[in-house]
BATORSE-370148 format. One record per atom (N, C-alpha, C, O, CB): residue in one letter; atom name; x, y, z. Coordinates in nm, 2 decimals, decimal comma, m for minus. Glycine has a CB too. Layout:
BEGIN
['a'; 'CA'; [X; Y; Z]]
...
//
This chain:
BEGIN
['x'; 'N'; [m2,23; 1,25; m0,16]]
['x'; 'CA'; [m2,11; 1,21; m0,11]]
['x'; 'C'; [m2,03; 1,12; m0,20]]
['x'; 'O'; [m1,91; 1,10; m0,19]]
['x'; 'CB'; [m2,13; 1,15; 0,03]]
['x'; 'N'; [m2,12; 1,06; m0,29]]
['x'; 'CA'; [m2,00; 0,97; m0,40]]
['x'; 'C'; [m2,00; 0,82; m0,36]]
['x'; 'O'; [m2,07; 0,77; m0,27]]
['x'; 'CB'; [m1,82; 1,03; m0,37]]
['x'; 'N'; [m1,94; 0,76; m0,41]]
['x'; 'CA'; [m1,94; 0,60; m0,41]]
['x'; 'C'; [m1,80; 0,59; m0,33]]
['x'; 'O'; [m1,69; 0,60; m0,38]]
['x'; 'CB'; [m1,94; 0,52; m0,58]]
['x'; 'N'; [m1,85; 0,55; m0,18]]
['x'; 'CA'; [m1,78; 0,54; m0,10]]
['x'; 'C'; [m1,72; 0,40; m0,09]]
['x'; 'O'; [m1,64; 0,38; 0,00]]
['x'; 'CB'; [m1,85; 0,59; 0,00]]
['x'; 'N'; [m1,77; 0,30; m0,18]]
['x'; 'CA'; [m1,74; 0,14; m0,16]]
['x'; 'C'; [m1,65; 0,16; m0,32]]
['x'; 'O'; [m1,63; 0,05; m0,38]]
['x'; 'CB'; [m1,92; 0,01; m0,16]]
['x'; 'N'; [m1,61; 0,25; m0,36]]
['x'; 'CA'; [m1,48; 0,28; m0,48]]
['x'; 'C'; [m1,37; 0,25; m0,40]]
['x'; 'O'; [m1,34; 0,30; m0,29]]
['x'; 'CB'; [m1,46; 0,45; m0,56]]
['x'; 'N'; [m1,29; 0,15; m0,48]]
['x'; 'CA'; [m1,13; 0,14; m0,42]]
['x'; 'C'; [m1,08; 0,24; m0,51]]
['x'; 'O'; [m1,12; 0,27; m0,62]]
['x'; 'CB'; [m1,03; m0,02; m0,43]]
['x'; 'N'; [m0,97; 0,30; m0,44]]
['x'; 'CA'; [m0,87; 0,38; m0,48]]
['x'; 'C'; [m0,75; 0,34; m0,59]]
['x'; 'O'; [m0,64; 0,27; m0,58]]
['x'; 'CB'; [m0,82; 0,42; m0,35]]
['x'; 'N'; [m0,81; 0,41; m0,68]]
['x'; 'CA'; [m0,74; 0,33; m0,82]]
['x'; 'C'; [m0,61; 0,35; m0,86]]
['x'; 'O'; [m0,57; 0,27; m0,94]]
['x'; 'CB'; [m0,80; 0,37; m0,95]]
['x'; 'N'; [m0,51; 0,47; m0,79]]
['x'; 'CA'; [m0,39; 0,45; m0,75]]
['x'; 'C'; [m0,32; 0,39; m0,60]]
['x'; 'O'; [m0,22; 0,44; m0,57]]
['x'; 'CB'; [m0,35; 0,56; m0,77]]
['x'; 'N'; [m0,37; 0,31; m0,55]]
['x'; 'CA'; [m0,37; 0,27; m0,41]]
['x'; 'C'; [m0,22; 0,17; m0,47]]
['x'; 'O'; [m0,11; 0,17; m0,42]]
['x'; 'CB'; [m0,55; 0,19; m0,34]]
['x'; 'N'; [m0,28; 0,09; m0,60]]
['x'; 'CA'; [m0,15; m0,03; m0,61]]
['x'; 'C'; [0,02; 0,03; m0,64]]
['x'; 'O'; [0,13; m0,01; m0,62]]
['x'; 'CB'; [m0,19; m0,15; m0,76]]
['x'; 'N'; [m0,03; 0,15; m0,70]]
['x'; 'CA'; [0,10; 0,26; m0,76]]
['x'; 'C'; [0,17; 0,29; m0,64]]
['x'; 'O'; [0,29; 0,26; m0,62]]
['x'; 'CB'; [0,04; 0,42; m0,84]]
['x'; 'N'; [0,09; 0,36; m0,56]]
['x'; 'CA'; [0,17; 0,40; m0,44]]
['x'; 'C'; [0,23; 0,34; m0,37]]
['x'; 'O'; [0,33; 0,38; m0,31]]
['x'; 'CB'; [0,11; 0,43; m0,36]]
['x'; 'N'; [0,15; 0,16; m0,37]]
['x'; 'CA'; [0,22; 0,08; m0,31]]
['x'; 'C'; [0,35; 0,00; m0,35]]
['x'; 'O'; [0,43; m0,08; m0,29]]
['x'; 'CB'; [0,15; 0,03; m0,28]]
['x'; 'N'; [0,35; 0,04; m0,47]]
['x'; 'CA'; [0,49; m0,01; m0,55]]
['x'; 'C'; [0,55; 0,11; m0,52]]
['x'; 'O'; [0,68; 0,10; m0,52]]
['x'; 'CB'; [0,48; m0,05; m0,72]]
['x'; 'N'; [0,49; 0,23; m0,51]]
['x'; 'CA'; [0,64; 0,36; m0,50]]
['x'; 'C'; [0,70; 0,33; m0,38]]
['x'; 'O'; [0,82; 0,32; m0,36]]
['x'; 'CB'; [0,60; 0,55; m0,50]]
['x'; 'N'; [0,61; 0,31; m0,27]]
['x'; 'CA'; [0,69; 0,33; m0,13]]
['x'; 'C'; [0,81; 0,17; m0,15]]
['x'; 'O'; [0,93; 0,17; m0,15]]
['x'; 'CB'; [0,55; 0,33; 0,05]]
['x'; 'N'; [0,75; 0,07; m0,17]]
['x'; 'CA'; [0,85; m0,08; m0,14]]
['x'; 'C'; [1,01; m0,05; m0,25]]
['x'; 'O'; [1,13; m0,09; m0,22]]
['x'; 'CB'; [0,72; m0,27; m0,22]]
['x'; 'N'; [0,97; 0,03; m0,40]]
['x'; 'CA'; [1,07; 0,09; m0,46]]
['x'; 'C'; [1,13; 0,18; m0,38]]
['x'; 'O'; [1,24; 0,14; m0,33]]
['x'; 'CB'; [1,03; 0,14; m0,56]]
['x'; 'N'; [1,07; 0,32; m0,35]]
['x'; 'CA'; [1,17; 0,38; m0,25]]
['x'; 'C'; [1,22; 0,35; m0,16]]
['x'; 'O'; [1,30; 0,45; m0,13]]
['x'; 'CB'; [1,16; 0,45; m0,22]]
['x'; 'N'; [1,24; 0,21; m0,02]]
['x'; 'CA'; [1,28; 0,15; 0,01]]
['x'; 'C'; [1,36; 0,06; m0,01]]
['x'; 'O'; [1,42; 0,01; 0,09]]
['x'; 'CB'; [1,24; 0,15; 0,03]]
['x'; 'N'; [1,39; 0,03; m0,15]]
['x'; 'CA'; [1,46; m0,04; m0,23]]
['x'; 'C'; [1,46; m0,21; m0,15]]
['x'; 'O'; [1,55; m0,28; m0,12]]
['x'; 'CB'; [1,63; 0,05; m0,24]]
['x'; 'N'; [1,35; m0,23; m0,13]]
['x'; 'CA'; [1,34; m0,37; m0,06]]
['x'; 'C'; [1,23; m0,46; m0,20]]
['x'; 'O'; [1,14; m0,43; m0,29]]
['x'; 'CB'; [1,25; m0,34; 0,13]]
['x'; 'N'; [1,30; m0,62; m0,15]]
['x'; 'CA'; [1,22; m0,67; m0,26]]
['x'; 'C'; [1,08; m0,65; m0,15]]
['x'; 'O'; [1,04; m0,59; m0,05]]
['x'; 'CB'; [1,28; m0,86; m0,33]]
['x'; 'N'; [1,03; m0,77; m0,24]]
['x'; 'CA'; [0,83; m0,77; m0,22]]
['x'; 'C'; [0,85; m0,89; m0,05]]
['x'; 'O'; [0,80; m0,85; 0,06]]
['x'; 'CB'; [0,69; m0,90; m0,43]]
['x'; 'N'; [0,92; m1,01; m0,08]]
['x'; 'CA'; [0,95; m1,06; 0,06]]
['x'; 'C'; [0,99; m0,99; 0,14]]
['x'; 'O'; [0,92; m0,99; 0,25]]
['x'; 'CB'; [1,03; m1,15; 0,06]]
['x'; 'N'; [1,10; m0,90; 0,14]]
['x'; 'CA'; [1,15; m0,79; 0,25]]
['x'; 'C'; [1,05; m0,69; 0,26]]
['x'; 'O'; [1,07; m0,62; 0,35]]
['x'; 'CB'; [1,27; m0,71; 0,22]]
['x'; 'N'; [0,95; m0,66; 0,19]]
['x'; 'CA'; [0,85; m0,59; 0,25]]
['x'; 'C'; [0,74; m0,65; 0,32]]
['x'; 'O'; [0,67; m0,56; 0,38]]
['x'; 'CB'; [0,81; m0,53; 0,17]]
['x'; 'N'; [0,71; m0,77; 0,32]]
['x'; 'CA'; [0,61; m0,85; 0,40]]
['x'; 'C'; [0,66; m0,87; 0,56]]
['x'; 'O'; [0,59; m0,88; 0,66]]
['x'; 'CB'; [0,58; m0,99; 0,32]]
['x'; 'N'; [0,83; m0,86; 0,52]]
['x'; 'CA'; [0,85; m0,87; 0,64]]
['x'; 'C'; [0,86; m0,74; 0,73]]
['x'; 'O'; [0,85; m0,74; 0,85]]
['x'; 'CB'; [0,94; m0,94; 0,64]]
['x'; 'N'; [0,88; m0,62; 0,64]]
['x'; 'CA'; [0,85; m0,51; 0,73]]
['x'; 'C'; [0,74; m0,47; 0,77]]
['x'; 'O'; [0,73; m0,38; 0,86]]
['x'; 'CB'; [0,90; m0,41; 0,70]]
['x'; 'N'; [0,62; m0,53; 0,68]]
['x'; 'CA'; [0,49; m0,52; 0,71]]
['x'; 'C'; [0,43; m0,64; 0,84]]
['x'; 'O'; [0,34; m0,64; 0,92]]
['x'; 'CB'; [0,41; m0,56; 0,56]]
['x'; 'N'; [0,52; m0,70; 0,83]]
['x'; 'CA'; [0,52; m0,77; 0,96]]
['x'; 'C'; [0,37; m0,88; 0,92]]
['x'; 'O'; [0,26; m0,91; 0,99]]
['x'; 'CB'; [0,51; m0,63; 1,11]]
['x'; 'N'; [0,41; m0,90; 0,81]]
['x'; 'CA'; [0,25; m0,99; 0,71]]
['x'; 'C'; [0,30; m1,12; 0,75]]
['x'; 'O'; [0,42; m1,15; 0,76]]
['x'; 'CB'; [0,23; m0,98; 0,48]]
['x'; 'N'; [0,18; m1,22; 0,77]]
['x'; 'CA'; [0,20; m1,34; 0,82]]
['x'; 'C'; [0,19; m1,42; 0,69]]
['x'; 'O'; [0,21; m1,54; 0,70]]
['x'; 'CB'; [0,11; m1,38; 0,94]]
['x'; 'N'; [0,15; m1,37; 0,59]]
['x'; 'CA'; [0,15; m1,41; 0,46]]
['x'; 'C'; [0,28; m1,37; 0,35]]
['x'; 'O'; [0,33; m1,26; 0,36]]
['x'; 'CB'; [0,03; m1,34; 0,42]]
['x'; 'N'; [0,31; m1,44; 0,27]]
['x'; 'CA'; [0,42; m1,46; 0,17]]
['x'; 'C'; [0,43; m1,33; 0,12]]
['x'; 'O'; [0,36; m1,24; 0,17]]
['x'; 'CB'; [0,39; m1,56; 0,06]]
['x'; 'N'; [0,54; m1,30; 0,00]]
['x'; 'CA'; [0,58; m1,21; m0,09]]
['x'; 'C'; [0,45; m1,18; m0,17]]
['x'; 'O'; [0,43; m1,08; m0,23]]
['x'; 'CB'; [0,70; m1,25; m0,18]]
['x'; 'N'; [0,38; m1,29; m0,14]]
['x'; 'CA'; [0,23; m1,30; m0,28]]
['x'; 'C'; [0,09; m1,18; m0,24]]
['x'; 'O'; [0,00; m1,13; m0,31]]
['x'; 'CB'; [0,13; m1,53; m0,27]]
['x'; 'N'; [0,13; m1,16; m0,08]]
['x'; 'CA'; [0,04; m1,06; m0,04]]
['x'; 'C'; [0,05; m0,94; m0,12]]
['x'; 'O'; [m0,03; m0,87; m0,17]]
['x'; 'CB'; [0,05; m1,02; 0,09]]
['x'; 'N'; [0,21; m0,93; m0,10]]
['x'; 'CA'; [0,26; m0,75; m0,15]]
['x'; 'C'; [0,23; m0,75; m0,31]]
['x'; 'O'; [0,20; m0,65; m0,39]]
['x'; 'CB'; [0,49; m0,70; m0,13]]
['x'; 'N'; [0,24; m0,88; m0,35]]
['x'; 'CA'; [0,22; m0,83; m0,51]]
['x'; 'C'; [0,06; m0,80; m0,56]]
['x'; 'O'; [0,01; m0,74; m0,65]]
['x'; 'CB'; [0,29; m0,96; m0,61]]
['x'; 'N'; [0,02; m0,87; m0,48]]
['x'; 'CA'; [m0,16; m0,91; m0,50]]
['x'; 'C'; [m0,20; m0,75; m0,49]]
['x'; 'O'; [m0,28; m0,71; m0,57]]
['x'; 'CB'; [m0,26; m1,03; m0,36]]
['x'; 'N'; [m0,13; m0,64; m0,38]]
['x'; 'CA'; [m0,15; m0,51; m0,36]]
['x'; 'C'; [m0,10; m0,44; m0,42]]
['x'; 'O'; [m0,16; m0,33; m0,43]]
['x'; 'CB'; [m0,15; m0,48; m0,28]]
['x'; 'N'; [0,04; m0,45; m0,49]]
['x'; 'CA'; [0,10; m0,40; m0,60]]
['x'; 'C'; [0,04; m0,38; m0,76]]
['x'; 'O'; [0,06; m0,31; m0,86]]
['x'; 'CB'; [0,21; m0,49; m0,60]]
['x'; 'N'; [m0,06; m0,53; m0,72]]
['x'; 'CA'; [m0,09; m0,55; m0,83]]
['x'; 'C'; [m0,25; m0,50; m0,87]]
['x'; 'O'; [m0,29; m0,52; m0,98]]
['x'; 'CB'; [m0,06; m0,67; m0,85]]
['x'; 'N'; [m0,35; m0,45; m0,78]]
['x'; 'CA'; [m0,46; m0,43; m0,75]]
['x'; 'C'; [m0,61; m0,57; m0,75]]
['x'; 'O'; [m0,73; m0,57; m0,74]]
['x'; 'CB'; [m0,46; m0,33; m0,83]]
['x'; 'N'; [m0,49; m0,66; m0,76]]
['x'; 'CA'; [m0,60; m0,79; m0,71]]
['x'; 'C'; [m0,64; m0,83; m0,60]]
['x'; 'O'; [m0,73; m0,91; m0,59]]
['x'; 'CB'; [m0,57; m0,91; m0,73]]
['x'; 'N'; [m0,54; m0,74; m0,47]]
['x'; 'CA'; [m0,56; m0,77; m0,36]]
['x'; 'C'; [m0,57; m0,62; m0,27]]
['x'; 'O'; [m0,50; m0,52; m0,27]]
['x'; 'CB'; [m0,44; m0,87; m0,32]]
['x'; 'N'; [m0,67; m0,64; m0,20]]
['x'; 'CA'; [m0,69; m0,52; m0,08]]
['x'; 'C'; [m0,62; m0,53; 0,03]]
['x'; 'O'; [m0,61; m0,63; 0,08]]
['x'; 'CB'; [m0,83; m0,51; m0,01]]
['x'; 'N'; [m0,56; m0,44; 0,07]]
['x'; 'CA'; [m0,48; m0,48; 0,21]]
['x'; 'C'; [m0,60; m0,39; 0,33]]
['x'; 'O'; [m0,68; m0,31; 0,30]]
['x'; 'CB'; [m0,26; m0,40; 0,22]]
['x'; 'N'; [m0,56; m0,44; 0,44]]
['x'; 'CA'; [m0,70; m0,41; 0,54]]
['x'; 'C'; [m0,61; m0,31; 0,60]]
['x'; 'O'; [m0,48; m0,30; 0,58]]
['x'; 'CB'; [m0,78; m0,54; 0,66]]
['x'; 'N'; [m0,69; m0,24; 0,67]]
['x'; 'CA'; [m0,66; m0,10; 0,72]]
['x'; 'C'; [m0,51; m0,10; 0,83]]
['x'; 'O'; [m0,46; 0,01; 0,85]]
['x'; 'CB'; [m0,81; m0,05; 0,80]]
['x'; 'N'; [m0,47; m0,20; 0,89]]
['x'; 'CA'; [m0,36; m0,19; 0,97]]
['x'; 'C'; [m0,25; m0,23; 0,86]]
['x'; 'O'; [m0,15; m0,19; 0,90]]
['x'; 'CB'; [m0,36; m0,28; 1,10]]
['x'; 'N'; [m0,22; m0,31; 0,71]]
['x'; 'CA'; [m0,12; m0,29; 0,68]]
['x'; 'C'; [m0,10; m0,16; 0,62]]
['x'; 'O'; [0,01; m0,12; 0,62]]
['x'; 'CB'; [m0,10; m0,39; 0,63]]
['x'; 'N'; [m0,21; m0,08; 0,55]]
['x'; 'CA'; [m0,22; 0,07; 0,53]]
['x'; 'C'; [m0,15; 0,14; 0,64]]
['x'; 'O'; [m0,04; 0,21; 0,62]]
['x'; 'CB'; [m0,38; 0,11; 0,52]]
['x'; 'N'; [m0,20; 0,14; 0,75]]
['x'; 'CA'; [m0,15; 0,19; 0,85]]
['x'; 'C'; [0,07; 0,17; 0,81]]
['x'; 'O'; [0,16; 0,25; 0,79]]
['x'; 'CB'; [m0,23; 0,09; 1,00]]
['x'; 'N'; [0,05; 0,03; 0,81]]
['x'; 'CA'; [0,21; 0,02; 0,82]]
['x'; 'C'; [0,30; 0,05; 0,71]]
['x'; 'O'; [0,41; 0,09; 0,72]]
['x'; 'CB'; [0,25; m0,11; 0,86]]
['x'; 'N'; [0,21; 0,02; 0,57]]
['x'; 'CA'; [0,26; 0,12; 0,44]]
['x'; 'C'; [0,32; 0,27; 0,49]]
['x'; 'O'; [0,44; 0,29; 0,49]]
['x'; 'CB'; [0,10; 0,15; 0,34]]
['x'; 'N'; [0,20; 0,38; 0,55]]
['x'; 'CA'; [0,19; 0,47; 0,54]]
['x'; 'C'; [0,32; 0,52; 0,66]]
['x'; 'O'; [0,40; 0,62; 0,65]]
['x'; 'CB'; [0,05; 0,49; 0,53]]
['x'; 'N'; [0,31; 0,46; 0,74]]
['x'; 'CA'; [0,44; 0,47; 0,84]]
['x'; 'C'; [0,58; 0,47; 0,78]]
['x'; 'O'; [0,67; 0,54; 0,81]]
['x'; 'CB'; [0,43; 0,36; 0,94]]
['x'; 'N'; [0,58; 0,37; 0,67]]
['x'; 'CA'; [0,69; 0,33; 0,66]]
['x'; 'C'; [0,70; 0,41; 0,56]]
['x'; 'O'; [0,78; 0,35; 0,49]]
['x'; 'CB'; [0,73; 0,20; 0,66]]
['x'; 'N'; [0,66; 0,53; 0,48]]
['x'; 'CA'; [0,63; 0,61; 0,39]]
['x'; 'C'; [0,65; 0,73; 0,44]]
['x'; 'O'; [0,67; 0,82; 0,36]]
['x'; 'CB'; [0,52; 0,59; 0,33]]
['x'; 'N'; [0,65; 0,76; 0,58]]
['x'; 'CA'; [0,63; 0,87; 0,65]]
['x'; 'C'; [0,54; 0,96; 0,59]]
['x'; 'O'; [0,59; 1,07; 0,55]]
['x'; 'CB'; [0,74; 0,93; 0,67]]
['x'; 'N'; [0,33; 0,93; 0,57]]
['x'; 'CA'; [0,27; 0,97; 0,54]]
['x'; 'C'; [0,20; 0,95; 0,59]]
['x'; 'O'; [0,21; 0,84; 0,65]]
['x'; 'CB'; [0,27; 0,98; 0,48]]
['x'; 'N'; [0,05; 1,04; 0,61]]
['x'; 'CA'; [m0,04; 0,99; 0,64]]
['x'; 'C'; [m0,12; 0,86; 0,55]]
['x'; 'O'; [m0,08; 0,80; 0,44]]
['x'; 'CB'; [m0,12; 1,09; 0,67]]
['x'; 'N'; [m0,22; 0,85; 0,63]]
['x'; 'CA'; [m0,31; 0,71; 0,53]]
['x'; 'C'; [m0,38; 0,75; 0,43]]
['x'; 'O'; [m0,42; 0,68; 0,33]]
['x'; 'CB'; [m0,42; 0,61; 0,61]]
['x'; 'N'; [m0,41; 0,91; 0,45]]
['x'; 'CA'; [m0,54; 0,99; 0,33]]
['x'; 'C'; [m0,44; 0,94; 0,22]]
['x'; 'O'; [m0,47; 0,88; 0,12]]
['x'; 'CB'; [m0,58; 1,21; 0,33]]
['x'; 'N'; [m0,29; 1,00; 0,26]]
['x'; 'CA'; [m0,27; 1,04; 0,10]]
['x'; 'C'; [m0,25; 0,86; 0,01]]
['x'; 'O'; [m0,28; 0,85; m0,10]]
['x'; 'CB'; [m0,06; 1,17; 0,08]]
['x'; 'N'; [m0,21; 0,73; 0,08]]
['x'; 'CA'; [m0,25; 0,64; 0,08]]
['x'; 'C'; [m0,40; 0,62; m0,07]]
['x'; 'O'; [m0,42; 0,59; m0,19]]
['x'; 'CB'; [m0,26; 0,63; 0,23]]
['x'; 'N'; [m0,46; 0,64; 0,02]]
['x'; 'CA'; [m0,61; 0,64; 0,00]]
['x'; 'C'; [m0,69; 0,74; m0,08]]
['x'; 'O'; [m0,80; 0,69; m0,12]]
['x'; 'CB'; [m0,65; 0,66; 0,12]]
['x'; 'N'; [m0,68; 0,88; m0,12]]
['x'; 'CA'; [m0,72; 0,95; m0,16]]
['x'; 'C'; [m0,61; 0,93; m0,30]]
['x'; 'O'; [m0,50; 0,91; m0,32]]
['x'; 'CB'; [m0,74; 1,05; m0,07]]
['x'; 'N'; [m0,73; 0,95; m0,38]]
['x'; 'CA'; [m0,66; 0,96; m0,54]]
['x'; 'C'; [m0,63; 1,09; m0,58]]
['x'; 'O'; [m0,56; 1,11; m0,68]]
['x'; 'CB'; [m0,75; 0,92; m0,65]]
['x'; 'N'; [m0,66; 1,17; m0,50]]
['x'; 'CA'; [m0,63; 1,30; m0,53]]
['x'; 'C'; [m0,52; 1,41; m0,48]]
['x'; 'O'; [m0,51; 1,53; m0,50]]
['x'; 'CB'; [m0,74; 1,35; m0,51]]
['x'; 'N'; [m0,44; 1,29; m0,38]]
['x'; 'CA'; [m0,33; 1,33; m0,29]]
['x'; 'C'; [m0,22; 1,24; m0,34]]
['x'; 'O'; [m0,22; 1,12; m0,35]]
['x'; 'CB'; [m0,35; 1,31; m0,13]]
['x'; 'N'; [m0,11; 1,31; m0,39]]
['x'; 'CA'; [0,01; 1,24; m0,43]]
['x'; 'C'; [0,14; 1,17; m0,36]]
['x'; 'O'; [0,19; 1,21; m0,25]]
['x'; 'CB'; [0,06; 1,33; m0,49]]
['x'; 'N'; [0,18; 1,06; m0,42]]
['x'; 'CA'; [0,29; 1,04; m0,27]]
['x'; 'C'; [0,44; 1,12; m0,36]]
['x'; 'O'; [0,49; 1,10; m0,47]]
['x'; 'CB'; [0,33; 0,81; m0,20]]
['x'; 'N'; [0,47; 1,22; m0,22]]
['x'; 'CA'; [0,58; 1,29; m0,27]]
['x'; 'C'; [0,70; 1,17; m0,23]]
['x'; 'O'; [0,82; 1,20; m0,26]]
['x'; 'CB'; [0,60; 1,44; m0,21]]
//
């Protein structure tokens, strides 16, 4: 089944495409993430120093109008 404890090594890409195609800074995205934490969350996950837990995924992927696989899977692209 593979190394299931691998983070997803485009996970931070994606997450800079969707806050780009929203054309919102990194503060305006914490706030549509509805993050009780600063601009410094979004970049830490922009930047792959930081993991975001499975409900701001959730709210990424919403606000992306995608599911969470393609999020998550490296082998699914965000159109």
């Amino acid at each position: 089944m593979g190394n299931i404890r691998r983070r997803p090594k485009n996970l931070p890409r994606k997450l800079l495409a969707i806050r780009k195609k929203l054309d919102v800074s990194q503060t305006e995205m914490a706030r549509l993430l509805d993050l009780d934490v600063a601009y410094t969350a979004v970049s830490g996950y922009e930047l792959g120093t930081r993991q975001p837990d499975l409900l701001v995924l959730l709210k990424y992927a919403r606000l992306a109008g995608v599911s969470t696989d393609v999020l998550i899977d490296d082998k699914l692209k965000l159109d």
